[in-house]
N, C-alpha and C positions, 0 to 999 in steps of 0.2 A: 717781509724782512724784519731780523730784530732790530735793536739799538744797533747805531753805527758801531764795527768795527773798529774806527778807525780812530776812535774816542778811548774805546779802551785800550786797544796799541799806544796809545799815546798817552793816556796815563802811566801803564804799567812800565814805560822805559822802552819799548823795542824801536822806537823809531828814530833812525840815524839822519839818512835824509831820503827825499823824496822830491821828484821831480816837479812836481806841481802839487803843493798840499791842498787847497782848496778844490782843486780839481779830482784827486784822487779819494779823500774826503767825500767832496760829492757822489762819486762816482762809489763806493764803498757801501755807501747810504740811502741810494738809490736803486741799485739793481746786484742782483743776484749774480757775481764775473766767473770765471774761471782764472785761477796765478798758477804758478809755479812755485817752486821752490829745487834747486839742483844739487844733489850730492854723488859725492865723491869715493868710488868703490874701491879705495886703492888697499884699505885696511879692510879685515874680516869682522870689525864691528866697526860702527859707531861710537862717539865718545860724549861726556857730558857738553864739549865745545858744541856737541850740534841740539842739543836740547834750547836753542833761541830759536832757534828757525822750525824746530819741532814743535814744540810750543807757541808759537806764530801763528804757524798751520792749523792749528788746534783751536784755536779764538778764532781764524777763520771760518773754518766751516760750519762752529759755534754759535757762528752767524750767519748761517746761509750761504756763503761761498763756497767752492767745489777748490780741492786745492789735486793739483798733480806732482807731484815728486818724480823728479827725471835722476833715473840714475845712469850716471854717468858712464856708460859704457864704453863710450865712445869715441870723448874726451879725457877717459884716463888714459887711453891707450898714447897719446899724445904728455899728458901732464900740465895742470893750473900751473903759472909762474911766481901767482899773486899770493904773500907772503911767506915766498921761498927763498934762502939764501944762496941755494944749490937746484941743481936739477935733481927729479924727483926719477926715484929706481921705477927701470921701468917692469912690469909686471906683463905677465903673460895675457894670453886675453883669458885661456881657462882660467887663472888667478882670476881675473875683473871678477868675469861670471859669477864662482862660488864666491867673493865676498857681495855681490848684487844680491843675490840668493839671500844670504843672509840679513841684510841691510833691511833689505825690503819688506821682512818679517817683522825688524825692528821698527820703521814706521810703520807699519797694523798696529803698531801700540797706540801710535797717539790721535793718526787718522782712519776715518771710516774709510776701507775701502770697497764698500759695495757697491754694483753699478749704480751711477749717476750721482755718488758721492763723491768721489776721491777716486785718485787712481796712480798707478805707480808706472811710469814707460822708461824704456832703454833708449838713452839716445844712438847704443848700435844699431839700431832699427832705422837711421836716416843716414847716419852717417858711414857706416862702412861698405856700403856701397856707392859711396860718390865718384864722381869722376872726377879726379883734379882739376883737368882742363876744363870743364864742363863750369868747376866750381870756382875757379879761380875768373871765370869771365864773368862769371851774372851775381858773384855776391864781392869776391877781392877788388870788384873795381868800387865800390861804393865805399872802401876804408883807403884813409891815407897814411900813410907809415909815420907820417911827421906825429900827426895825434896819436899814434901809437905809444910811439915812443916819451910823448909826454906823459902819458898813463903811471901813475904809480908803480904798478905792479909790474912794469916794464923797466923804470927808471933805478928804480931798486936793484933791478939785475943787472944791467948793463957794467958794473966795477966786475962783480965777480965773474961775469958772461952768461949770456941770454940764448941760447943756440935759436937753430932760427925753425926747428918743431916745433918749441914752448911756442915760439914766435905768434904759430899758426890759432894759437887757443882760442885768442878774443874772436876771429874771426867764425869760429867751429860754433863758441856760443852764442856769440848773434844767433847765428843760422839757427839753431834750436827754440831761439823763443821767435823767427820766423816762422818756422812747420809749426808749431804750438798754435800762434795767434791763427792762421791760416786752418789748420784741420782741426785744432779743438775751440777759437774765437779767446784763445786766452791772451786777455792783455794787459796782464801784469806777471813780472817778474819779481820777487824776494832774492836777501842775499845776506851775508856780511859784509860791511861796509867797506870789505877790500875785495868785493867784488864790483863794485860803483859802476867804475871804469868800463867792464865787461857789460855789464847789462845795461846802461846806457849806449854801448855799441848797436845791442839789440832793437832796442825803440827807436834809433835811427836806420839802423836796415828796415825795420817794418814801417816806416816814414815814407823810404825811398822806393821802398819794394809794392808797398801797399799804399802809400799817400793816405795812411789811417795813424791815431793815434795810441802808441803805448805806451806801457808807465813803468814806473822803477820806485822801490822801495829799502834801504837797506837797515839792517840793524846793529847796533854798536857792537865793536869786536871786546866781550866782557874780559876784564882784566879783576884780581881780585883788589882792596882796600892797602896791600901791601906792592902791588904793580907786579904781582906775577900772572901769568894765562891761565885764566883760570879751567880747574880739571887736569893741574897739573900737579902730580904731588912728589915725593923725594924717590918714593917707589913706580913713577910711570903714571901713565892717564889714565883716570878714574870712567872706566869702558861701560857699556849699555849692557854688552853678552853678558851673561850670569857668567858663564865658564872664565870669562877673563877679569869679571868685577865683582865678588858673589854680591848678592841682596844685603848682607848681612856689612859688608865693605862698605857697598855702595850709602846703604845707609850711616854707617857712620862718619863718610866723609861728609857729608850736612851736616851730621851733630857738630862735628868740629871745626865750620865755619867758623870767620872772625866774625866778633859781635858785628864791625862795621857794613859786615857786608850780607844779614842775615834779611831785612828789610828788602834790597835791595832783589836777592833771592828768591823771597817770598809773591815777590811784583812777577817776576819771569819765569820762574819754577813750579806753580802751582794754579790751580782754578779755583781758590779763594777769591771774594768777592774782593774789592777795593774796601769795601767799606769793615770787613771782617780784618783785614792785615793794618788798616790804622790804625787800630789801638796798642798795636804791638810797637810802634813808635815811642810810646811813653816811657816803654821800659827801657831800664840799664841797666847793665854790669850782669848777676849770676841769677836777675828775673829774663834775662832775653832766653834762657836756657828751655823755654815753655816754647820758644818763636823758632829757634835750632829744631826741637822736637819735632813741632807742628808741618817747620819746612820738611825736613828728614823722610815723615814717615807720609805726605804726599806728595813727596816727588819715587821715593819707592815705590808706591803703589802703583800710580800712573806707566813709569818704565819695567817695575817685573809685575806685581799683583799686590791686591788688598793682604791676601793671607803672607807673602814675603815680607809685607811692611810690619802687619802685627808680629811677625815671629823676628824680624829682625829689633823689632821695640823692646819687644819681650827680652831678645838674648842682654841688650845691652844695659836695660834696666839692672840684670840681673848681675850680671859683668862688672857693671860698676858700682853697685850694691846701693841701689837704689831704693825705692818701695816697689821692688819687683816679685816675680813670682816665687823666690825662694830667698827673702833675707840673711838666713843663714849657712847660705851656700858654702861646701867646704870646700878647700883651697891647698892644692901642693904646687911647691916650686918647681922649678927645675933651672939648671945653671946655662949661661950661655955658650959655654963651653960643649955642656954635649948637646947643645942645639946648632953647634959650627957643623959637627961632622951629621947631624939629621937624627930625629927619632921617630921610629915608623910609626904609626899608628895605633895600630895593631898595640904596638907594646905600652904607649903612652893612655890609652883607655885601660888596659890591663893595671898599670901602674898606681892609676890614681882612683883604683878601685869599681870602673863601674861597668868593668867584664870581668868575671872570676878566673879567666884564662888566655889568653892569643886565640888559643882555637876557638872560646867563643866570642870573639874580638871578630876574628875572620867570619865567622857565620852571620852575624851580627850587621856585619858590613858588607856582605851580598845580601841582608836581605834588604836592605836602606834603612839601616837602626839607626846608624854612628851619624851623628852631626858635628862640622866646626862649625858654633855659629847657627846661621840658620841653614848652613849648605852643606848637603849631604854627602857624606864620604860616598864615592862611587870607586873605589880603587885600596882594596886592600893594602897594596903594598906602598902608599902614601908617604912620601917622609916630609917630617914637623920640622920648618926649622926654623930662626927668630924672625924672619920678614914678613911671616904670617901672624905674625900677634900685632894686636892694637893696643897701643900704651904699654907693652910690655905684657900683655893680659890675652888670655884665650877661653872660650867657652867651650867645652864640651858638652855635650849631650845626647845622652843614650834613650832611643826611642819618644815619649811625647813629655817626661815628666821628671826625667834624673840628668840632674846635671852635676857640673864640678868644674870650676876654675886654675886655671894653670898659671903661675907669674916667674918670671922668670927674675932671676935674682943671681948676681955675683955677676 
């Protein structure tokens, strides 16, 4: 075994609370476990809210631990209540699927999963064959409704209305870190810390069920330095899928973190060492801008690749006129006016010179010349229009070496 896990989890900030720290500690420290960790397939990607728990996973097995990731097939079909105002749309089960599909792909990023590393299960696999009756007698009598409903994530809904499927949720996830502890011996469960409630249901069904002990872990629900959710920006959640966040996006929402909460980032967002991110403590004001960077282009990496992190560094060096690859990059406007009704592609590479034509614009762009950024036009017929620029600013670039900046102005 390495250094305990559970030293660096607790430096780094992930740990909210925990049902027995010395115990869990111990037990961390000691032998080699199986946990979990559960997500949620009700969206086609991932969002930066689930990089704590991704990241978790990832010091995990870091350490010798095997982590599983249960996608929630089975429980979406139903819907979490816990930090909902409303009842959640419910989705088809083909929906669940292809967003599991994809999910799933997205953690390969951060965990191994080759046999007897990691591994990714559906909890459609237990659950959609139950019998109600069958389930309602040998797991619903071991929960009381009165604790239920003291539950947070219960009592929150109760003004606006709680139907009584959501109802069924805490007791579906019990039962999943049940079959877990029982066929894979895992007996720890991870969470967000408004998932508490839920997975302490759990380590008490496997109490009752098993007369064995499990555990519970959860991690604080990150909010940024200004008290908004963080991965939340004016234009929508800053997503894991390239196609909904490009590399080049994705990276510059880190650069533009607030100072305050750049530190704090660096603790959960990356595999720097502890002792590498203290010195970034000392700095203030427009030297944290090395610590933005440093965050930026390792947590890009990790979530698309090394070479998205360098090209997205690259573009914005360049972008903001930095000491980047082309200091004197040249520069045409464009007004926001004809960016209300869109400008194709096609015509705006023409425009600012760095296709001699539209028709070589279109060739250009089926062969994967054209880039915004570091992401690759894949669609000719593209329209540009101001939601797409960062700071009012856009990078073009035509093949590996010709660029030209676009600002928008009036």
């Amino acid at each position: 075994m390495a250094a305990n896990v559970y030293n660096e989890l607790e430096a780094r900030g992930f740990i909210e609370q925990v049902t027995d720290s010395q115990k869990v500690c111990d037990l961390l420290g000691n032998e080699s476990i199986t946990f979990y960790v559960g997500f949620d397939p009700t969206a086609e990607s991932l969002h930066v809210g689930s990089l704590v728990p991704l990241m978790a996973m990832k010091h995990m097995q870091m350490h010798g631990h095997k982590p599983i990731a249960i996608l929630g097939g089975g429980t979406a079909m139903i819907g979490d209540p816990s930090g909902k105002t409303d009842m959640r749309k419910m989705l088809s089960r083909e929906d669940i699927m292809e967003n599991s599909k994809r999910i799933e792909k997205q953690i390969g990023s951060f965990i191994d999963l080759a046999p007897g590393s990691g591994q990714v299960i559906d909890n459609a696999d237990w659950l959609m064959n139950l019998s109600y009756i069958d389930f309602l007698r040998k797991t619903g009598r071991h929960f009381s409704v009165n604790r239920m409903l003291a539950a947070e994530a219960y009592k929150a809904r109760l003004e606006s209305g709680l139907s009584f499927l959501e109802f069924n949720y805490q007791l579906l996830q019990a039962y999943d870190f049940l079959v877990l502890f029982r066929k894979n011996n895992c007996k720890m469960q991870m969470g967000g810390n408004d998932q508490w409630g839920n997975i302490l249901a759990g380590t008490e069904l496997i109490r009752r069920e098993m007369g064995k002990d499990a555990f519970a872990l959860t991690f604080p629900l990150l909010t940024t330095s200004t008290g908004q959710k963080m991965g939340k920006t004016a234009k929508g959640a800053i997503w894991l899928d390239r196609e909904k966040t490009s590399p080049y996006h994705f990276y510059q929402y880190w650069i533009n973190v607030d100072d305050q909460d750049v530190l704090k980032w660096l603790k959960f967002f990356t595999l720097l060492p502890m002792s590498e991110i203290e010195p970034y403590e000392k700095l203030k004001g427009a030297e944290l801008r090395e610590a933005k960077k440093k965050l930026a282009f390792e947590i890009t990496k990790i979530v698309h690749s090394k070479a998205d992190a360098v090209d997205a560094e690259n573009a914005a060096e360049s972008l903001f006129g930095n000491t980047g690859i082309d200091g004197n990059m040249p520069v045409t406007s464009i007004t926001q006016r004809e960016l209300d009704d869109g400008v194709s592609v096609v015509s705006l590479f023409t425009r600012v010179g760095l296709t001699a034509s539209n028709g070589e614009a279109r060739r250009m762009a089926r062969g994967g010349g054209l880039y915004i950024g570091s992401t690759r036009v894949d669609d000719e017929r593209k329209m540009i229009t101001s939601d797409m620029f960062i700071e009012a600013s856009m990078l073009l670039r035509l093949g590996k070496k010709k660029y030209h900046r676009v600002r928008i102005v009036g």
